[in-house]
C-alpha positions, -999 to 999 in steps of 0.1 A, spaced: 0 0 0 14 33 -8 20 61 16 20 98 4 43 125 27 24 150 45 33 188 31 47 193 66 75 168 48 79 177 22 89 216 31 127 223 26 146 244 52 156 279 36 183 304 48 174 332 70 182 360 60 207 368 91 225 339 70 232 354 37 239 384 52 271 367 71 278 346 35 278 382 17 300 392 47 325 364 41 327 368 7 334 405 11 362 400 33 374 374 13 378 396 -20 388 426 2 425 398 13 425 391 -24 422 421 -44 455 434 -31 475 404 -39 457 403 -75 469 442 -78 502 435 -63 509 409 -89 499 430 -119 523 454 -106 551 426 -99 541 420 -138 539 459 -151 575 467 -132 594 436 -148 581 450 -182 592 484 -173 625 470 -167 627 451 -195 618 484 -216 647 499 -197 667 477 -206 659 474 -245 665 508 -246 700 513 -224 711 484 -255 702 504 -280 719 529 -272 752 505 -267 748 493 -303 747 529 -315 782 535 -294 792 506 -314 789 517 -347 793 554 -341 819 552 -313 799 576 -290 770 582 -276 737 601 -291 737 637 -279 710 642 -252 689 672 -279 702 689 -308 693 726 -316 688 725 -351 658 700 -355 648 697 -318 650 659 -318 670 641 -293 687 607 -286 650 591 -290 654 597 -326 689 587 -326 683 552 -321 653 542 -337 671 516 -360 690 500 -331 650 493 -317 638 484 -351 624 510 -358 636 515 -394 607 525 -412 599 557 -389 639 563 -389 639 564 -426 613 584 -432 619 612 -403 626 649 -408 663 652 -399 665 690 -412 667 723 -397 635 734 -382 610 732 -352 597 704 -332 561 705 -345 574 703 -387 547 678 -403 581 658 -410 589 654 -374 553 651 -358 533 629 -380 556 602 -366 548 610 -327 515 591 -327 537 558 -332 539 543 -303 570 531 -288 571 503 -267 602 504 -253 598 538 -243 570 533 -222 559 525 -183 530 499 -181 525 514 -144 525 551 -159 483 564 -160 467 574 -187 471 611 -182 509 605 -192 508 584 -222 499 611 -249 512 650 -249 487 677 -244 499 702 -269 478 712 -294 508 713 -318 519 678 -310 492 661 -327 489 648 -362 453 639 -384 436 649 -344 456 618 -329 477 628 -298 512 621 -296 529 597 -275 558 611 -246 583 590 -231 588 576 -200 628 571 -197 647 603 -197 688 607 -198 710 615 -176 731 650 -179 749 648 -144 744 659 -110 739 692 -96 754 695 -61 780 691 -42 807 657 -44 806 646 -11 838 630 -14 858 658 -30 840 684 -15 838 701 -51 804 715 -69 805 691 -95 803 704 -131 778 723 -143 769 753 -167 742 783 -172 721 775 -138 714 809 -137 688 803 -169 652 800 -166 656 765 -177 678 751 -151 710 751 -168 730 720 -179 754 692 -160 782 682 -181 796 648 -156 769 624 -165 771 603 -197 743 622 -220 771 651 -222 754 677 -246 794 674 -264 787 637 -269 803 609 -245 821 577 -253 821 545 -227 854 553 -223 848 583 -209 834 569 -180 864 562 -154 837 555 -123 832 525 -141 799 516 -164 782 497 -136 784 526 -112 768 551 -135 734 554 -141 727 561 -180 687 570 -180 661 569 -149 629 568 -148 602 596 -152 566 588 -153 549 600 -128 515 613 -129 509 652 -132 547 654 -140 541 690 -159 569 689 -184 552 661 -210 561 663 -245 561 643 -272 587 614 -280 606 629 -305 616 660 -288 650 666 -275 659 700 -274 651 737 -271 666 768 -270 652 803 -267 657 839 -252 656 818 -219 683 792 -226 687 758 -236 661 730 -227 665 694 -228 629 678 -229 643 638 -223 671 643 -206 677 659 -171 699 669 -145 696 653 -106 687 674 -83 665 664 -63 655 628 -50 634 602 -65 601 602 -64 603 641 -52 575 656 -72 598 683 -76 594 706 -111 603 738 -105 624 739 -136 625 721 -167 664 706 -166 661 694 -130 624 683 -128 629 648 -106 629 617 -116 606 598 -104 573 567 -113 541 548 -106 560 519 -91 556 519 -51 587 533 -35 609 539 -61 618 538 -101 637 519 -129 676 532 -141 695 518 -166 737 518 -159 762 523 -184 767 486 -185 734 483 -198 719 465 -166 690 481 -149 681 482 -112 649 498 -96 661 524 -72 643 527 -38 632 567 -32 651 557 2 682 558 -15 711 582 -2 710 617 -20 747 618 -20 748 584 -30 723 590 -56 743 616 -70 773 599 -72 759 571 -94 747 601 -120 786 613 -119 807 596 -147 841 607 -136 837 618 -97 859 594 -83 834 587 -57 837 553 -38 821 527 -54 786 520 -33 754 503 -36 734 528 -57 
C-alpha cells in the first residue's frame, strides 16, 4: 500500500536572512584579502616590463656606441629631436627612422610630428596612468591623434655638491630660466664615449625613470631639445637634483625623476643592466651614481 508525505515533509529548510547576510559578509572579506594580492601581482608584472623596456633601450643605445663610437647627444638645436630619434634603428624602428625629418627646423614640422602618434614600446611604463601616455599640446598632434611622450629620460649629471671631493660638480648656465646644464653624466650635450666613464659603467646610471603622474613637463617622444631667449632646454634628458620620487618641477632641466612603481623607479647603468632604485636611496649616493668621472667610492646605488 502506498503512503504519500504530508506537506509538513515535504517543506525544505531555507536560509534566514541573518544567514546570507554573514555569507555576503564572508565573501566581502574574502575579496577585500584578495584584491591586493591580484593588484600586487599586476604590478610585480607591469614593473618587470618596465625593466625590460629599460633595458631594450640602455642596448640600444650600446649598439649605436658601437657603430658610431659615441653616444647620441641628449637634444640637438637645429631639429629639436633628441637621442629618442637617434636610435630608432637600433629598436627596429627603421621605417619611422627612414622616413623622419632630420632638417633644420622646429619640433612641431609635419616631418617630425606625423611620426609621434607611433607608439613606442620600449619607451613606455605599463604602471604610468593614462594622463601621461599622450602630450597635451595642441601642436603635437597629427590627423587629431595625440602624440605619445616617453617615460625614460637621460641623464646630464648631478647638480650638487661631491661629497667625497667636497667640489660642486660640473655644471653650466644655472642661472637660466631653464635650469641650466650638468656636463659629468654620460648624456654630455658634447657627446660621450664609454670610455669616458672612469667610475666604471656599472656605477653610473645612463637614463632613470620619469613617469609619474601630473609630472608638468610632458612632450612628445621625439623632442629633445630647445633653446630660446631663456636658454637651452633638454625635454628627455635631465639633471639630478633632487631625489626620486620628489614631485619636484620647479624647472624644466632638474624636474625629478621619479614613477608609478611603489617606493621607487627603474635606471639603466652604463653597462646596460637596470636596477629599480628605492626613493630611500642616499641623496649623496644618488648623486654619485649620475657622476661619470667623480671618483666617488664605489657603493650600492
Amino acid at each position: 500500500m502506498l503512503r504519500f508525505a504530508s506537506p509538513q515533509r515535504l517543506r525544505f529548510r531555507a536560509f534566514t536572512l541573518v544567514e546570507l547576510l554573514v555569507v555576503i559578509a564572508i565573501i566581502g572579506v574574502l575579496i577585500a584579502l584578495l584584491l591586493p594580492a591580484v593588484q600586487q601581482a599586476r604590478e610585480s608584472a607591469r614593473r618587470m616590463q618596465c625593466s625590460n623596456n629599460a633595458k631594450q633601450t640602455a642596448l640600444a643605445m650600446h649598439t649605436y656606441h658601437d657603430i658610431f663610437g659615441i653616444l647620441p647627444l641628449p637634444g640637438y638645436g637645429g631639429n629639436h629631436l633628441g637621442w629618442s630619434s637617434s636610435i630608432l634603428p637600433q629598436l627596429e624602428q627603421n621605417a619611422i627612422a627612414e622616413g623622419l625629418d632630420y632638417s633644420v627646423g622646429g619640433h612641431a614640422a609635419p616631418g617630425r610630428v606625423k611620426y609621434g602618434i607611433n607608439r613606442i614600446d620600449a619607451y613606455m611604463c605599463p604602471s604610468a596612468p593614462s594622463s601621461e601616455i599622450y602630450s597635451e599640446r595642441t601642436e603635437e598632434s597629427y590627423n587629431g591623434q595625440q602624440c605619445y611622450v616617453i617615460h625614460y629620460f637621460g641623464i646630464l649629471g648631478p647638480l650638487g655638491t661631491n661629497a667625497t671631493s667636497g667640489q660642486d660638480y660640473d655644471c653650466i648656465d644655472l642661472s637660466e630660466a631653464f635650469g641650466g646644464t650638468c656636463t659629468e653624466g654620460i648624456m654630455w650635450e658634447k657627446g660621450s664615449k664609454f670610455r669616458d666613464v672612469t667610475d666604471g659603467l656599472s656605477n653610473t646610471y645612463l637614463m632613470g625613470e620619469n613617469s609619474w603622474q601630473d609630472m608638468p613637463y610632458r612632450r612628445y617622444w621625439l623632442r629633445g631639445e630647445y633653446n630660446d631667449t631663456r636658454g637651452k632646454l633638454y625635454l628627455i634628458s635631465k639633471n639630478i637634483q633632487h631625489p626620486i620620487n620628489s614631485g619636484v618641477s620647479t624647472k624644466w632641466n632638474t624636474v625629478a625623476f621619479g614613477s608609478m612603481h611603489p617606493g621607487g623607479a627603474m635606471f639603466s647603468r652604463g653597462d646596460g643592466s637596470v636596477t629599480f632604485l628605492p626613493e630611500t636611496i642616499d641623496f649623496a649616493t644618488f648623486q654619485a651614481g649620475a657622476s661619470k668621472a667623480g671618483n666617488e667610492p664605489v657603493t650600492a646605488n
